[in-house]
LODREN-307446 format. One line per 4 residues: number of its first residue (from 1); their letters; for each residue x, y, z of N, C-alpha, C, CB. Coordinates in Angstrom, 3 decimals, padded with zeros to 6 digits. Last residue first. Glycine has a CB too. Layout:
NUM) a) X Y Z X Y Z X Y Z X Y Z | ... .
END
This chain:
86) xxxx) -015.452 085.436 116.948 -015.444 083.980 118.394 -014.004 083.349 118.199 -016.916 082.279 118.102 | -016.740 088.455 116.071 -016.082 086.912 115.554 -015.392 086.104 117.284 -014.284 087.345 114.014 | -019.598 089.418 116.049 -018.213 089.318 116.760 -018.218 088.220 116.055 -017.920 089.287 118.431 | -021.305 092.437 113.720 -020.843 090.378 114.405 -019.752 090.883 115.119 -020.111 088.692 112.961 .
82) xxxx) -024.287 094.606 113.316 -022.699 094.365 114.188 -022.306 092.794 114.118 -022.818 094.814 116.122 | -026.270 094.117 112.534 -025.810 095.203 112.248 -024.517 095.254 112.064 -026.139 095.958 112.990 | -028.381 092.345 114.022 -026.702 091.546 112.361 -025.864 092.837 112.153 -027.547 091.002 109.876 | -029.464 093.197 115.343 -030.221 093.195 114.029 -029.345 092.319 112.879 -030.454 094.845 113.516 .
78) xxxx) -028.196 092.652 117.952 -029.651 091.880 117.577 -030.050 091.988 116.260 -030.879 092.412 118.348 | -025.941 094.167 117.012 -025.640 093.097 117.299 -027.047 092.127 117.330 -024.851 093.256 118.491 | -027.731 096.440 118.065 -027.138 096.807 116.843 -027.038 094.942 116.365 -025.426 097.931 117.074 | -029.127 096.447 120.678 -029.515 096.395 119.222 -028.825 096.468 117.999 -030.208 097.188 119.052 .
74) xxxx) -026.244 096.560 121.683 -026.981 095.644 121.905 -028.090 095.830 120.352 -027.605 095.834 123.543 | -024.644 099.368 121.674 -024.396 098.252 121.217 -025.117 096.824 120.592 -023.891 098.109 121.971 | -026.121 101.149 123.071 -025.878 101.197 121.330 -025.713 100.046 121.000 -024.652 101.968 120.686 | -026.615 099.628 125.214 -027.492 100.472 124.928 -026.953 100.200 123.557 -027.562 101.890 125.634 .
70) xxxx) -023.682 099.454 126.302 -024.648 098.387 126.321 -025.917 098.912 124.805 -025.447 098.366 128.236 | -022.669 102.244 126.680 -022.536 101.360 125.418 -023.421 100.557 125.352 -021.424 100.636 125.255 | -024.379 103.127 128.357 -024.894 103.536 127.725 -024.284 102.855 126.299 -024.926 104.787 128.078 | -023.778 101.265 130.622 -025.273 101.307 130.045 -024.852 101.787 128.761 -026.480 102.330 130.841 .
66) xxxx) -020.852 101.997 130.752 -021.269 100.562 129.934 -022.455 100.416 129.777 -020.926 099.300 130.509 | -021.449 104.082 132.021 -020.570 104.283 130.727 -020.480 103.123 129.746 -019.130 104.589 131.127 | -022.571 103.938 134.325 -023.341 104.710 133.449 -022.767 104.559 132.000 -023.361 106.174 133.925 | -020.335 102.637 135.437 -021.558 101.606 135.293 -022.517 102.749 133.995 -022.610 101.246 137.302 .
62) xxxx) -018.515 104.157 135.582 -018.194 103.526 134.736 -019.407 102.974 134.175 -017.290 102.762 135.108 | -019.861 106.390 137.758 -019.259 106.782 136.649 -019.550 105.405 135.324 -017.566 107.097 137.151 | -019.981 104.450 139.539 -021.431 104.662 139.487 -020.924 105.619 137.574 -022.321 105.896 141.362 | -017.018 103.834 140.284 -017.950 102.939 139.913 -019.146 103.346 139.225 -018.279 102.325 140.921 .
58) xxxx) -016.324 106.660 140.954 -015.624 106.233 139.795 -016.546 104.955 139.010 -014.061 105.739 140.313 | -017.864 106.791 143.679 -018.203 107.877 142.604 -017.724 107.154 140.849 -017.092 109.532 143.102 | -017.157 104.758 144.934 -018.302 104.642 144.793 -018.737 106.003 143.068 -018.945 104.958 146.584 | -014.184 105.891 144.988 -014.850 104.827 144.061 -015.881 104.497 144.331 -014.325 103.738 143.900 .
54) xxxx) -014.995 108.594 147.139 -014.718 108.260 145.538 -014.384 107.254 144.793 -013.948 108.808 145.128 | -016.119 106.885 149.196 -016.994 107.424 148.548 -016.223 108.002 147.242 -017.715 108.374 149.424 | -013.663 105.438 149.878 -014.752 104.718 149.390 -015.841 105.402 148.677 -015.275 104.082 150.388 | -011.648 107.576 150.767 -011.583 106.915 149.292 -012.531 106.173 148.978 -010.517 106.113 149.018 .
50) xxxx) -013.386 109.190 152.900 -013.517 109.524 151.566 -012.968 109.059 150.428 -013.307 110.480 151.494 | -013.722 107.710 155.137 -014.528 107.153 153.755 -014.431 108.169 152.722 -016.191 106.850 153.975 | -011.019 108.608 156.423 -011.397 107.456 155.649 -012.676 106.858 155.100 -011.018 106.669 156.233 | -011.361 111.519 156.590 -010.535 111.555 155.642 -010.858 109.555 155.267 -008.779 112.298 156.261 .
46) xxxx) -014.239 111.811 157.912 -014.256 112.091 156.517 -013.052 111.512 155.859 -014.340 113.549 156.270 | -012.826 110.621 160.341 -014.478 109.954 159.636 -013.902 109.813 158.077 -016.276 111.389 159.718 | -011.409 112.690 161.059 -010.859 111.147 161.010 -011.931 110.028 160.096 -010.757 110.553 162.799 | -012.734 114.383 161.341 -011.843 114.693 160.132 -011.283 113.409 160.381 -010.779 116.088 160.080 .
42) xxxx) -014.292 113.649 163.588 -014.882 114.325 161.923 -013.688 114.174 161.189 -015.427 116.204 161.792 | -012.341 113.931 165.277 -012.791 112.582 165.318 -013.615 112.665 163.769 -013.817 112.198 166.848 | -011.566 116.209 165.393 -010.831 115.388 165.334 -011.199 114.297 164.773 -010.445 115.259 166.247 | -013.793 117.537 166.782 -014.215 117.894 165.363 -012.831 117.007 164.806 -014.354 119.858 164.929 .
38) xxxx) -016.286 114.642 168.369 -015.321 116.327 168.733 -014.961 116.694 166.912 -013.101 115.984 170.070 | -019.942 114.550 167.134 -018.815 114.298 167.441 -017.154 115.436 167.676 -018.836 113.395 166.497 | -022.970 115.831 168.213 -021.960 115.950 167.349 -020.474 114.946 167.817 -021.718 117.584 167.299 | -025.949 114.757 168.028 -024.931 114.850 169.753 -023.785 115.056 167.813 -024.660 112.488 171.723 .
34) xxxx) -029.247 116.417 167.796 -028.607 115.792 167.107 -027.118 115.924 168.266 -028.680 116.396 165.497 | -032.935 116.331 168.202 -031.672 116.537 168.891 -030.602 115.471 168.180 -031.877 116.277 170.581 | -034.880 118.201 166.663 -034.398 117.139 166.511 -032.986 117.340 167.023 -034.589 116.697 165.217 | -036.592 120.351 166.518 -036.905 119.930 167.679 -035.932 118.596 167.628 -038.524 119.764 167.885 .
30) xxxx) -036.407 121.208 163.784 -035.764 121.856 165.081 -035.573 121.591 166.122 -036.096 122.613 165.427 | -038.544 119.591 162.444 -037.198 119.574 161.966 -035.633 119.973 163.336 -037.377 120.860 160.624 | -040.751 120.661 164.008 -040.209 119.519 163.852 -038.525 119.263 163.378 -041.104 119.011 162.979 | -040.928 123.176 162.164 -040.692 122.920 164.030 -040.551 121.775 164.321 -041.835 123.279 165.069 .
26) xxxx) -040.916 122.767 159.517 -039.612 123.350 160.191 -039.100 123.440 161.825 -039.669 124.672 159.797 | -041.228 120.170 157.879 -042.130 120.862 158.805 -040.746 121.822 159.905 -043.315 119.410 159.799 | -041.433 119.925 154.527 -040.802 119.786 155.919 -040.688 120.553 156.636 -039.826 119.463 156.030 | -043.262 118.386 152.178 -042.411 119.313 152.605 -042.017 119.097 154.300 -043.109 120.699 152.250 .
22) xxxx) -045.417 117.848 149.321 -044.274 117.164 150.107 -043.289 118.159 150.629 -043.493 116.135 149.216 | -048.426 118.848 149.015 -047.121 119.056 148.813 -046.117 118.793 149.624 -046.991 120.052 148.581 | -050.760 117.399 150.869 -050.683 117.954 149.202 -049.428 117.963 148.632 -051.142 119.458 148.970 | -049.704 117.246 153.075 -050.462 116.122 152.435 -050.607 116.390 151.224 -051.708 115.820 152.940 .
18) xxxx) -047.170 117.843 155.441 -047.739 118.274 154.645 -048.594 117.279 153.758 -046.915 118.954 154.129 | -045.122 116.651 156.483 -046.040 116.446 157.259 -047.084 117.721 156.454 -045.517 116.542 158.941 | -042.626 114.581 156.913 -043.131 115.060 156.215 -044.643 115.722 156.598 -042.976 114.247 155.383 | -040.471 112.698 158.712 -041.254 113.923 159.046 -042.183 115.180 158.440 -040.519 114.397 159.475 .
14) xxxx) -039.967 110.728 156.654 -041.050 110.436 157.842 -041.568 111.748 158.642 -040.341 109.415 159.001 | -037.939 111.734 155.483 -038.690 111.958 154.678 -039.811 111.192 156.160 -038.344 111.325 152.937 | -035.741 111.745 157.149 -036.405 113.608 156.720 -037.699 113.463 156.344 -035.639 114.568 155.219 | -034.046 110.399 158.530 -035.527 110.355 158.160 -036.242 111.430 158.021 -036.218 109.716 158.972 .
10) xxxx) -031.321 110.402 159.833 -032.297 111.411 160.223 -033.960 110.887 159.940 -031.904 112.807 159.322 | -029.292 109.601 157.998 -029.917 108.778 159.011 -031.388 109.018 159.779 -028.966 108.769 159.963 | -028.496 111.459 156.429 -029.421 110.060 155.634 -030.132 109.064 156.881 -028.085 108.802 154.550 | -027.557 113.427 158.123 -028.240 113.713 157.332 -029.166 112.112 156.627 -027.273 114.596 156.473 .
6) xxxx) -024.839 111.738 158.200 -025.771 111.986 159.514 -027.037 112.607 159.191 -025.095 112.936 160.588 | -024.335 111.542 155.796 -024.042 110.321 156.453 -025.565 110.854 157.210 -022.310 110.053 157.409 | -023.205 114.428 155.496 -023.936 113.458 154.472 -024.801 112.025 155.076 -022.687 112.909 153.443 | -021.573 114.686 157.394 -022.361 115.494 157.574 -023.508 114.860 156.469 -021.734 116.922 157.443 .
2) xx) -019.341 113.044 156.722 -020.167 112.622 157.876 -021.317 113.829 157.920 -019.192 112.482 159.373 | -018.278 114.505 154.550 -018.867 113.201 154.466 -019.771 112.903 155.673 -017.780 112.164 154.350 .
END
């Protein structure tokens, strides 16, 4: 996780430095001083956001799972296809 994290902070995409084709400039990239944490303190990171990042995972799951009912559903219910009763 923290390797994810520390990676999004970076700004990969500001060091782009190609104009035709979007890419990344490898001496740049190298020249980026990064301070690590001890490796205790990593496994203290990862083990507590890793229940947030799996219900971020379970959420982003469900939300795709009610688009896609939404989706069938909705026109159906606009044409009369479908009633609810109240």
């Amino acid at each position: 996780m923290y390797e994810y994290f520390l990676l999004k902070t970076l700004n990969f995409e500001e060091m782009n430095s190609d104009s035709a084709v979007p890419g990344l400039n490898r001496d740049i990239a190298l020249s980026i001083e990064i301070k690590i944490a001890p490796l205790e303190r990593l496994h203290k990171f990862n083990q507590f956001t890793s229940t947030f990042v799996d219900k971020l995972r379970e959420n982003t799951k469900q939300i795709r799972t009610l688009e896609k009912l939404r989706d069938t559903l909705l026109p159906k219910l606009m044409s009369g296809e479908v009633r609810m009763e109240t």
